[in-house]
MARLUM-597741 format. One record per residue: x, y, z of N, C-alpha, C in turn. Coordinates in steps of 0.001 Angstrom, whole numbers, plus 500000, padded with zeros to 6 digits. Example, Ala and Ser with C-alpha at 12.3 -4.5 7.8 and 13.67 -1.06 7.14 Angstrom:
% MARLUM-597741
513190494310507800512300495500507800513200496700507800512850497750507080513670498940507140512900500030507870
END
This chain:
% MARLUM-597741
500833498794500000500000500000500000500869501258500000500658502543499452500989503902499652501083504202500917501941504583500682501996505467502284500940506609503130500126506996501581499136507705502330497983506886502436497593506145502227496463505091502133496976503859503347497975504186503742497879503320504826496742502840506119496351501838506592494992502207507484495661501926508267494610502314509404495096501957511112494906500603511258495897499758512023495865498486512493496054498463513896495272496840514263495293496544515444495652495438515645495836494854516759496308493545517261494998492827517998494499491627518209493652491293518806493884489961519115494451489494520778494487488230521678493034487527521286493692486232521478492169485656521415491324485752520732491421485856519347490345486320518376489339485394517954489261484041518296488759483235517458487579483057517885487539483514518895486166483172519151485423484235520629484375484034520977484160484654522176483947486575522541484584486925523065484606488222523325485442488662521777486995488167521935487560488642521175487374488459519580486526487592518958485880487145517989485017488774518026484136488961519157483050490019518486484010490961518580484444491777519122485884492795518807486244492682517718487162491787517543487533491386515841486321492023514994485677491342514869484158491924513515484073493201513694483776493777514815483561495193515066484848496442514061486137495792514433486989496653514237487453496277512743486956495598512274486792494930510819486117496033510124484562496050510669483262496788510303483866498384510011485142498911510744485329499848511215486749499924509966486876499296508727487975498748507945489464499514508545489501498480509585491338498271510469491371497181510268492641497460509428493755495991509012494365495552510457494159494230510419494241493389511818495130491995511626495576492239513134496349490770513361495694490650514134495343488911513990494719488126515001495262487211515775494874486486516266495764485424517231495429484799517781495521483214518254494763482482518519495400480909518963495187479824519367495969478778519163495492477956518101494454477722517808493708476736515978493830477347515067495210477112514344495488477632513032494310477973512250493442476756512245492553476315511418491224477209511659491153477421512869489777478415513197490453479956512533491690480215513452492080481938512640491540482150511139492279480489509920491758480945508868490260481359508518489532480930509130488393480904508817487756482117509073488238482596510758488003483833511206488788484919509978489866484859509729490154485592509097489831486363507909488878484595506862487992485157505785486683486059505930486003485450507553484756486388507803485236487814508288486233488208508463487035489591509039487141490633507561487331489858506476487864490457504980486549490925504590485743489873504623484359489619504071484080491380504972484122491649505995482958492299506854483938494241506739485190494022506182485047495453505861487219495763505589487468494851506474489381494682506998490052494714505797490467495875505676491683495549504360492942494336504507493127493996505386494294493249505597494062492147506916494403491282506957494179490257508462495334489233507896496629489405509230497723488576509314496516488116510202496864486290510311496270485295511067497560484806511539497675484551512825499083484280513825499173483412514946498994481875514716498760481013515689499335481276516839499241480823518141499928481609519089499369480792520576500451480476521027500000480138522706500463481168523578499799481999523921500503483087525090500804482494526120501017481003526663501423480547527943503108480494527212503692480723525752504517480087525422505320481390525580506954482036526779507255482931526833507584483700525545507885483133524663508610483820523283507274483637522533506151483795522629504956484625521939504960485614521447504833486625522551504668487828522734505820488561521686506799488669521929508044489384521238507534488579519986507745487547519603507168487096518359505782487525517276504954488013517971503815488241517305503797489422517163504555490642518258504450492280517943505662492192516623506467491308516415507228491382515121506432491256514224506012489920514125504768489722512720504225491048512562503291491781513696502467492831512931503197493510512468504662494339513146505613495453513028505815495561511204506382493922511192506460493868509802505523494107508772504158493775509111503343493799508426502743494799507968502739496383509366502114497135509088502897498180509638503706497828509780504779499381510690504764500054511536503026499684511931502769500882513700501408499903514169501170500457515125499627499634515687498740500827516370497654501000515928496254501876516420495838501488517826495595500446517798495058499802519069495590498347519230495706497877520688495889496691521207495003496130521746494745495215521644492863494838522468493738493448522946493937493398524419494786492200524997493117490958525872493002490514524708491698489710525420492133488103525957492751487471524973493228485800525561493483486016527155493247484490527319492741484358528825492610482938529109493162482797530799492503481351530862492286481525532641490995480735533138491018480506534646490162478913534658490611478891535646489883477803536413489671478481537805488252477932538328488273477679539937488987476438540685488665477142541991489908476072543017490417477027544092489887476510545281490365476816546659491463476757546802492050478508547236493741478349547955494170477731548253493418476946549379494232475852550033495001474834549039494181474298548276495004473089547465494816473617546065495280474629545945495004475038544076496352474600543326496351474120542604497360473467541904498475474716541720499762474293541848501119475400541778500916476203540386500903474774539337501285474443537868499953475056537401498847475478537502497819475818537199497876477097537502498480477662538453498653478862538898499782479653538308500812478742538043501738479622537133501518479842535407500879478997535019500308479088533638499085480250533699498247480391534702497782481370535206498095482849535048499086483108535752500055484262535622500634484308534450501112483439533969502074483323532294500835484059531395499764483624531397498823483816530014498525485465530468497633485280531677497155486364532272497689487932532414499081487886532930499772488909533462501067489298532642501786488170532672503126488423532039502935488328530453502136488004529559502063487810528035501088489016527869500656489947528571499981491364528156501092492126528521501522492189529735502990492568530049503777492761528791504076491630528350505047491962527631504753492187526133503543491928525507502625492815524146503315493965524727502684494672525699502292496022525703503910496602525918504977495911526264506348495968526304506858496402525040506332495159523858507349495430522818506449496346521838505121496439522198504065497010521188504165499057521333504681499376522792504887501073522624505414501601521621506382501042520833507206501542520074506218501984518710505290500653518356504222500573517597503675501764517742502971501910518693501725502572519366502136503785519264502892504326520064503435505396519393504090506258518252504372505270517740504496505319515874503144505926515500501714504970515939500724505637515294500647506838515621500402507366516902500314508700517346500696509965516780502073509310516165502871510469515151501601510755514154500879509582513549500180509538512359498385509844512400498183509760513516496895510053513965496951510994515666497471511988515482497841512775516760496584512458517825495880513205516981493799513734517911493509512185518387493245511265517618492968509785518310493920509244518969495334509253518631496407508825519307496031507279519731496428506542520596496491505159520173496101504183521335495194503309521577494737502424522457495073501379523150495435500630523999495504499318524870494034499190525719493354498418525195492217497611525922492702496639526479492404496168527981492753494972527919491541494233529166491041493098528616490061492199529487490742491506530486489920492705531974490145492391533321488762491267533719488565491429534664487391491125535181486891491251536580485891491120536389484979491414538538485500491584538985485879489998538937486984489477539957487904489956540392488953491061539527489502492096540442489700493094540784488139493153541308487460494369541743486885493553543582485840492509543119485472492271544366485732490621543952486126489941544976486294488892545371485013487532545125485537486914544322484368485515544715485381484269544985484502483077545966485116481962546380485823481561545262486962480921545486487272479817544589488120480848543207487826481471543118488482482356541982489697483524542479490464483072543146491396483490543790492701483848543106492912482670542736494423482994541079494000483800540029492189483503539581492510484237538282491732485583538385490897485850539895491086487227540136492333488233540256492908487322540893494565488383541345495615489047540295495211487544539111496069487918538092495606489061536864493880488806536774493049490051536484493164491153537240493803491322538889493649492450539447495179493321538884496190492608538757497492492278538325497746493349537033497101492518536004496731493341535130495887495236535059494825494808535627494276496143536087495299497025536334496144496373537562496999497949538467498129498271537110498169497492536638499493497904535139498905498542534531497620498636534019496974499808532905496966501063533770496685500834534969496938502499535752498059503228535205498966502367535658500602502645535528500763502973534651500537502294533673500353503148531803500324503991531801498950504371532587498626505699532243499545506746532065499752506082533615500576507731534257501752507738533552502262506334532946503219507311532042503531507401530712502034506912529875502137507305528636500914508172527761499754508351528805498932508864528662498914510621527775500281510672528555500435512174528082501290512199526647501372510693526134502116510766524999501112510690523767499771510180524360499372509558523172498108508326523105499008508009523890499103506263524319498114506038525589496848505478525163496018504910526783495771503764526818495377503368527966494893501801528431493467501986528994492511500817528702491540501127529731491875499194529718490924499055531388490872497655531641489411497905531883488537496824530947487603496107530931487184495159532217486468495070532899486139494324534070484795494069534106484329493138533200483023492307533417482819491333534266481544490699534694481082490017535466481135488826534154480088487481534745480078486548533616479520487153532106480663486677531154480100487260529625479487485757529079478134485730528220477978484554527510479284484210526347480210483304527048480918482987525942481462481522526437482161480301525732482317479446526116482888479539527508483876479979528163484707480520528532483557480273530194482549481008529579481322480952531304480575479909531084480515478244530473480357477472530705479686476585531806481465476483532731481160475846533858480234476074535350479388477527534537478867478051535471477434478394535245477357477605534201476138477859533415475144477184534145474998476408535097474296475608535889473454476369537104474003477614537425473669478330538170473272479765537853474329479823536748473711481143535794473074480805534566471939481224533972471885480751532426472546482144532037472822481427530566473500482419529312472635483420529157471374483734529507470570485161529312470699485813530370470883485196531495471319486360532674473105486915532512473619486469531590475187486814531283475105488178530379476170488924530399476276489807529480476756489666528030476238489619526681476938489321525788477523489881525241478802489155524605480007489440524283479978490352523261479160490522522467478534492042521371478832493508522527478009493107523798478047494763524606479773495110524929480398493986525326481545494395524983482671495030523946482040493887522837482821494940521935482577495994521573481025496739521971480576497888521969481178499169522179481569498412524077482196499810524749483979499596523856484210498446523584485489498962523103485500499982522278484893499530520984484670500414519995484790501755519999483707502144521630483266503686522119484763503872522380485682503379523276486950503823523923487611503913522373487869503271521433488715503786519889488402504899519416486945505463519912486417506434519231486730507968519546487603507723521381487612508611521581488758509412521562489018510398521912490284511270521468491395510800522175492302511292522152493908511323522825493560511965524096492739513429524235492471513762525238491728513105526267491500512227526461490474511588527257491226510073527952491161509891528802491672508456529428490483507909530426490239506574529963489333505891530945490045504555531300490138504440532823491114503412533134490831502709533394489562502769534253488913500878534327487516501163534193486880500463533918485374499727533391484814498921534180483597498917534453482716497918535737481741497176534944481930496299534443480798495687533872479828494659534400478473495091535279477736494550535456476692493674535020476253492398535989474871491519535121473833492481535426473143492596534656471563493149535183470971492350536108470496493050537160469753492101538585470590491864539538471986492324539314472389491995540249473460493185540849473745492710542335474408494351543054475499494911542586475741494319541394477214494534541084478262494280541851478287493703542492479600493289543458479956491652543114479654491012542131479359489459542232479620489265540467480258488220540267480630487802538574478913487251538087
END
């Protein structure tokens, strides 16, 4: 492409499905050339053709285990190459299980932290350079990090102890952002929903149905709203509540 016809690109964890699937379409709809990412080669392609289809000039598809440390540095290369700067980062991949402190598995807990904390960590490590590249190129919008927190570390539920902390983990790092790139350009907001209908809230479906969940469309909603808004503006965390309930509870 020309250099003046270049579009804004983004990066998107977890695309294949779920939250980060409706994100993906959205920012498609919105024609930003996108890298996606995912671990099923085979699903990205597919995602990738309905991404072209729906508006995306461009979609690198980028298999990817974020539990795997050399991910991260690996995949902000792919885009770098691909597109030379990044608009937005939308850090959605994710994994928890429940399980009481007392006996919660070590090995479950450090893969925990690996996916959770340290593989947005380090996107958002090698991706400033990106990000601020765009800024040069889009001053007034200047350039985004979303990244999916949750409830959980906000208020506490049983049993969800590792993958609240490591969601809370995350949270206190987009603060930190802020304060020190906010004034460049560059913002973070953290997303913090309660249960979203997506595979993902499953095992909990027994007690919640999927219509009392929030769906994964309202999310990519408010992302959308946060791309939309200027450089001047920073929103750092997000409360996303079920309807019916006190908001204090997933």
């Amino acid at each position: 492409m020309a250099a003046g016809a270049q579009p804004r690109s983004a990066l998107v964890t977890g695309a294949s499905r779920g939250i980060g699937l409706a994100i993906a379409r959205r920012l498609a709809e919105r024609n930003m050339a996108l890298t996606i990412t995912a671990r099923n080669e085979e699903t990205l392609a597919a995602v990738g053709k309905e991404l072209r289809e729906l508006g995306s000039p461009a979609v690198l598809s980028v298999s990817a285990d974020m539990a795997d440390p050399d991910a991260p540095v690996s995949l902000i290369q792919r885009h770098r190459d691909e597109y030379g700067d990044m608009s937005a980062l939308i850090l959605n991949a994710g994994v928890g299980t429940a399980g009481l402190i007392a006996d919660y598995p070590l090995k479950r807990l450090d893969k925990t932290i690996a996916v959770n904390f340290r593989s947005p960590f380090v996107l958002i490590q090698e991706a400033l350079p990106l990000l601020r590249s765009a800024v040069v190129r889009h001053p007034s919008e200047g350039a985004k990090i979303v990244v999916l927190s949750s409830i959980t570390a906000i208020y506490a539920e049983a049993q969800l102890a590792a993958y609240g902390a490591s969601k809370a983990a995350i949270a206190s790092l987009v603060d930190t952002l802020n304060a020190e790139e906010s004034g460049t350009g560059v913002s973070a907001t953290a997303i913090a929903p309660a249960y979203v209908d997506t595979d993902m809230s499953e095992w909990v479906r027994g007690r919640i149905l999927p219509e009392q969940m929030i769906p994964a469309d309202d999310v990519a909603t408010l992302v959308e709203c946060l791309l939309k808004m200027s450089a001047r503006s920073v929103v750092g965390r997000v409360v996303m509540a079920r309807a019916g309930t006190d908001g204090y509870e997933a």
